[in-house]
N, C-alpha and C positions, 0 to 999 in steps of 0.2 A: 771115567767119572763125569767129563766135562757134557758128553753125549748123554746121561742115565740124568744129570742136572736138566738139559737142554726137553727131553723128552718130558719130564715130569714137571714143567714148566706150563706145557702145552695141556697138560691133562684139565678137566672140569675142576677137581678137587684144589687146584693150585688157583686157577681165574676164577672162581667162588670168590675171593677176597675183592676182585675187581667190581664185583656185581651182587652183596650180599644178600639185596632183595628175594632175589631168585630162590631163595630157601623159605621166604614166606610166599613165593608163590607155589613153590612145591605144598606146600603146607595147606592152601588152596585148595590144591588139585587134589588134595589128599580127601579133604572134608567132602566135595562134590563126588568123588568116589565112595566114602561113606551112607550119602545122601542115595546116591545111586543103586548101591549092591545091595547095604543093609536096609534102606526106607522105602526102597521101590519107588523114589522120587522122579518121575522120569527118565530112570535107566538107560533107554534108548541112544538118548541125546547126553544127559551130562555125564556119563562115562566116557563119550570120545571126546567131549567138552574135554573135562579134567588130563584125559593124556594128551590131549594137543595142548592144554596149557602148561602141563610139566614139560612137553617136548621144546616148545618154544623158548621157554628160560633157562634150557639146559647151558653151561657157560662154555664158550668155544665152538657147538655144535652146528651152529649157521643155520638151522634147518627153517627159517622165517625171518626176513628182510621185511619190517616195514616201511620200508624205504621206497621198495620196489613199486609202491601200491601208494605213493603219497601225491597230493595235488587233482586226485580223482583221474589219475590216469597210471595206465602199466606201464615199467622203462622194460620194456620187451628188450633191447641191447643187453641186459645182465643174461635173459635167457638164452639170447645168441651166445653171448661166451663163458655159456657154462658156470656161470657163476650162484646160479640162483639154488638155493636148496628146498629141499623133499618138497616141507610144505609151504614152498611157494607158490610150486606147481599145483598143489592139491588146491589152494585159496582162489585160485584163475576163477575158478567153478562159482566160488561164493563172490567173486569179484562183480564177475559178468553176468550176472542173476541167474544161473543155470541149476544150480543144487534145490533151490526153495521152489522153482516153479516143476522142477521132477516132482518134490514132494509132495506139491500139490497135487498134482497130475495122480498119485498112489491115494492120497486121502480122495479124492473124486470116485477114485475108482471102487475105493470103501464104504462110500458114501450112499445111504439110501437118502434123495429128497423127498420121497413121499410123502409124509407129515409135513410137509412146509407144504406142496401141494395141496394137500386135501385141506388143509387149513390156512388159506392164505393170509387170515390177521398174523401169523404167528411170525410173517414175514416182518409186518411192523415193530414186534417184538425183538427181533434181531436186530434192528435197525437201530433201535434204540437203544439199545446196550452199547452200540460203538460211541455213546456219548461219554464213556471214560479216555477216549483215544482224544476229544477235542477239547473236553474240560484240561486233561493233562495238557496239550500244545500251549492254550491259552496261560494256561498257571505256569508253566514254568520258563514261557515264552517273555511272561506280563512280570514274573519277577526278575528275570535277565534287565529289561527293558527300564523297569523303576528300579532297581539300584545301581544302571546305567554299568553293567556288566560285571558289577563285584558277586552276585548270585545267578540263579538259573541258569538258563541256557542262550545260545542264539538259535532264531528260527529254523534251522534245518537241524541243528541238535534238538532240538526241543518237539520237530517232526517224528523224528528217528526214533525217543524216548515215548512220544504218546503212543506207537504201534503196540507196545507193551499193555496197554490198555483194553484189548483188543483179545488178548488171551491166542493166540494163535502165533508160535512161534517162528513156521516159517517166515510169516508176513512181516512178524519185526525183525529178523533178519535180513529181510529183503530191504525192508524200505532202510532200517540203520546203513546198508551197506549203499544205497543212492542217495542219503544225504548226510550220515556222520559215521564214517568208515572208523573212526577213531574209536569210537563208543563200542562199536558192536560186541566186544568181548562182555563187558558189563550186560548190558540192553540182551543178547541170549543168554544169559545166566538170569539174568532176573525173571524174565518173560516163561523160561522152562520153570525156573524154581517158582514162579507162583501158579503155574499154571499146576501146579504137583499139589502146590496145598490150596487148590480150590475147595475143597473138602471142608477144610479150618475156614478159610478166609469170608464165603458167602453167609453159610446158614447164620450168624450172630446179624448179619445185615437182612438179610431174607423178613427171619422174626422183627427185629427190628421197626420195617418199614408193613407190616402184616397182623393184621388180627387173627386170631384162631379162626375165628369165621371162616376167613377168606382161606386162609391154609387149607381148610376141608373143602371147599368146592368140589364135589364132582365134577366131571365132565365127560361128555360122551366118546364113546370112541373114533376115531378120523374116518373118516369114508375111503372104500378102497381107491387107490389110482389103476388108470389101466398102464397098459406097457404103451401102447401108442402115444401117452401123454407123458411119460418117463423118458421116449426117447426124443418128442419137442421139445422139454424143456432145455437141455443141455445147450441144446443147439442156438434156442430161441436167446438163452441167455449169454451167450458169447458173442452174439450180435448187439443185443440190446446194451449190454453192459460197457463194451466195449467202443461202442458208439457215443454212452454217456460219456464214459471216463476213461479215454485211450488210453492214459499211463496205467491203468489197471486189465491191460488184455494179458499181457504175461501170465499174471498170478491166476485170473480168471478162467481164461483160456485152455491153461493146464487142467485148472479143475475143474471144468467141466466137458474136457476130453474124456480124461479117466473115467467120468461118470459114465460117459458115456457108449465107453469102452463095456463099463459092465452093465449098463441097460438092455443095450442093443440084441444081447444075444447071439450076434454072429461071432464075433470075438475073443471068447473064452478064456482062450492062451494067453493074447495080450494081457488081459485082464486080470488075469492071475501074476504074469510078470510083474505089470508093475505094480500091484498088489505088496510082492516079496521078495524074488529077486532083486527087481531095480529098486524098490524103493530101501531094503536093508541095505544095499550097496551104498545109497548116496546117503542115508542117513549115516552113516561112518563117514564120508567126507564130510559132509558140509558139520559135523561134530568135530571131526578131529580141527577141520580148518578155521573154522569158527573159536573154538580154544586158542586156536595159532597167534591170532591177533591180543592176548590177553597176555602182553607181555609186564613187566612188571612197572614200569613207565606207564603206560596206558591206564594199567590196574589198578595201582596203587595210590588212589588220592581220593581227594573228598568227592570229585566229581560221581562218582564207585557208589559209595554211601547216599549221594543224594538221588542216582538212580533208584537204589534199592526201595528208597524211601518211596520213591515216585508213582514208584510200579503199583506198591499198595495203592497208594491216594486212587492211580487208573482203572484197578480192577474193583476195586470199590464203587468207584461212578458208573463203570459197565453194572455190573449186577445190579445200584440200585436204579437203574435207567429203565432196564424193562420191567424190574418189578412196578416199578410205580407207573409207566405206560399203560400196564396191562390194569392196574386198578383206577386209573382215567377212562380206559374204555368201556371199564363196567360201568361207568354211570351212564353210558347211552346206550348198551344191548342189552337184550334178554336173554339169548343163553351166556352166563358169564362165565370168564376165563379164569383158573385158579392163578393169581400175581407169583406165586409161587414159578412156574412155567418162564416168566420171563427174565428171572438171573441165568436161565440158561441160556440167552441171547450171547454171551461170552462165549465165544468158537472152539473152547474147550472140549472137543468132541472125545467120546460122547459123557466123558465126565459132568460135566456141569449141569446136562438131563439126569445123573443117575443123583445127585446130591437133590434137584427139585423132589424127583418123585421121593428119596430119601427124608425129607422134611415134611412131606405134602404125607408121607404114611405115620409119621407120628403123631398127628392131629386127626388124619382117619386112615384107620389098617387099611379099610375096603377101597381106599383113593389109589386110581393106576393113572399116573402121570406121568411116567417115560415116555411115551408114545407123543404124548402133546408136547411133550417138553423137549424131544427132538426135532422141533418145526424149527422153533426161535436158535437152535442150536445148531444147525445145520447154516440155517441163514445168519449165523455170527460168522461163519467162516465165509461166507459170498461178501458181507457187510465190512468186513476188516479188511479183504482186498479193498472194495470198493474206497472205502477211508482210505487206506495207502495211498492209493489211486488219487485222489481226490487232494491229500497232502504235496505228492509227488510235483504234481500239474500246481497248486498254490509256490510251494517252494519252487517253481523253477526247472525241476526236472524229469 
C-alpha cells in the first residue's frame, strides 16, 4: 500500500495541486488548437505552439528547464549530466538563432522578388510599413520610462515586442529570443495570431485612411524581370544589406540564399528541400520549442495582455505607414500608385497582397493589384529583418 501511496504521489494528477496554473495553461493550449484546426489561424505554427505549451506545464514531467537558458547564456553542465529534458534540447535551435533563419532560408526560396524589382518605389513602400515596429519600441519603451517602471517595458523588452509590428513571425522570434528570452512565448503567440487575422485587422484602417477614388486606381502591370537580374539581386543584397546592418546578416542572409537557390536554376533539388522537407521539419521545432517557453510564470500576468494589446497598436502603424507613403508620393508623380498596395508593406506574405487586391476589387472589379501589391510585400519581409537588425545593434546586441 505504502509503495501504490509513494507511486501516485509522483503522478501529474497528484502535483497538479502544487501548480494549479498549469490547468489554465492547458486551457490555453487548448483555444490555440481551436484557432488552429477549426480557423485555419496559422495552423502551421500555433498547433506545435499549443503542444509545446501543454508539454511544458505538464506537472512532474521536466521536459523544459527555464533555468537552463536564463542570464542570456546555456548552463551546458545540466546537459553534460543528463539532466536536461526533451525540449530542452529542441529550444538550443531557437536559443542560438538557428530555427528562424532555416525559415527564412524556405520563405527565400518561395519567394518571387520580381514586383519589387520591376517596381522599385514599392521598395519604399515596404520600408514604411516597418514604421509600426519603431512607433511600438518608442511607446512602450517612453511609457516604461515616464512611470519610472510601474508600466511598459525596458528597452530590450520593448525591442523584442516592436518586431511584432513587423508582421513576420520568424523575425520576432528571432529578435525576442536576443533580447527578451522571457517574453518570447507571449510575443510568438501574438505576432502569429495577428498575422492570421490580417484579413479583419487592415481593410477598416486601409478605408479609413483612402478615398474611393484612390481605392480604384488602376495601375499597369510590372515589367518582366529577366533571370540575369533575379539572380544579382540576391547576391547583391546580402552584401549590401549586410554591410548596412551586420546584426541583420543572419535573417537576411538566409533569405536571400534560398531565393537564390530557386532563382538560379542549377539547384532544383535543394530548392525543393528547403522549400518542404526542411522547412516542415523546423517549422515543428521551432513551434513546439517556442510553446516550450510559455510556461505558466512567464504566461500568466498582465505583462501577456499588454503584449496582446501592443501587437494591435504595431500592425496598425505598419499598415497605416505605407498606405499613407504611397498617398505622399502621389502628389509628386504621374503614373500614380493605388495606397491601397502599401498595407501590404507588413511581410505578411503573401496575405497582406491578397486582402489589398481584396479591397482595391470592391471599389473596382476590373482593378488587378496582387501583382503590385507583392512589391511592398515582399520588401516587408527584407525591411523587418532589416528593423531587427537595426534594434539588435541599438540595443546592444
Amino acid at each position: 500500500m505504502g509503495s501504490l501511496i509513494d507511486f501516485l504521489k509522483q503522478t501529474g494528477f497528484y502535483l497538479i495541486k502544487e501548480n494549479p496554473l498549469c490547468l489554465v495553461m492547458f486551457a490555453i493550449g487548448a483555444v490555440l488548437l481551436y484557432l488552429g484546426i477549426k480557423k485555419k489561424f496559422e495552423p502551421l505554427l500555433l498547433i506545435p505552439i499549443a503542444i509545446g505549451m501543454i508539454l511544458t506545464n505538464l506537472p512532474g514531467a521536466g521536459l523544459f528547464h527555464a533555468e537552463i537558458f536564463g542570464g542570456g547564456h546555456i548552463d551546458w553542465s545540466v546537459f553534460a549530466a543528463g539532466n536536461a529534458g526533451l525540449l530542452d534540447y529542441l529550444y538550443i535551435g531557437v536559443k542560438l538563432g538557428i530555427y528562424p533563419c532555416i525559415v527564412f532560408m524556405g520563405v527565400g526560396a518561395m519567394t518571387d522578388f520580381s514586383p519589387m524589382i520591376a517596381n522599385p518605389r514599392s521598395m519604399l513602400l515596404g520600408a514604411a510599413a516597418q514604421l509600426g515596429i519603431f512607433v511600438t519600441y518608442a511607446a512602450a519603451n517612453g511609457l516604461y520610462k515616464i512611470t519610472e517602471g510601474a508600466f511598459g517595458f525596458t528597452a530590450p523588452q520593448s525591442g523584442a515586442i516592436a518586431a511584432i509590428g513587423g508582421a513576420d513571425g520568424p523575425t520576432a522570434i528571432y529578435t525576442a529570443t536576443k533580447l527578451s528570452p522571457e517574453l518570447l512565448g507571449p510575443i510568438a503567440i501574438a505576432a502569429y495570431c495577428y498575422m492570421a487575422l490580417v484579413p479583419f485587422i487592415q481593410p477598416p484602417i486601409m478605408k479609413m485612411l483612402t478615398t474611393k477614388k484612390e481605392r480604384a486606381i488602376e495601375m499597369k502591370q510590372p515589367r518582366p524581370v529577366s533571370k540575369t537580374m533575379r539572380i544579382i539581386f540576391p547576391v547583391a543584397m546580402i552584401i549590401v544589406v549586410s554591410l548596412l546592418v551586420p546584426t541583420a546578416a543572419p535573417l537576411v542572409g538566409c533569405l536571400m540564399f534560398g531565393n537564390l537557390l530557386r532563382e538560379c536554376g542549377a539547384t532544383e533539388r535543394l530548392s525543393k528541400t528547403v522549400q518542404n522537407e526542411l522547412m516542415n521539419i523546423v517549422t515543428i521545432l521551432l513551434g513546439v520549442s517556442v510553446g516550450a517557453t510559455a510556461t505558466a510564470e512567464n504566461f500568466l500576468n498582465y505583462n501577456t495582455l499588454l503584449i496582446l494589446a501592443i501587437g494591435i497598436v504595431a500592425f496598425s502603424f505598419g499598415t497605416a505607414g505605407g498606405v499613407l507613403l504611397a498617398k505622399f508620393m502621389n502628389l509628386f508623380t504621374k503614373n500614380k500608385i493605388n495606397p491601397l498596395i502599401g498595407s501590404a508593406g507588413v511581410s505578411a506574405v503573401p496575405m497582406a497582397a491578397r486582402v489589398s487586391q481584396k479591397v482595391g476589387q470592391e471599389e473596382n472589379p476590373g482593378n488587378f493589384l496582387l501583382m503590385h501589391a507583392m512589391g511592398p510585400n515582399v520588401t516587408g519581409v527584407i525591411g523587418s529583418a532589416i528593423a531587427a537588425g537595426v534594434l539588435l545593434t541599438l540595443l546592444g546586441h
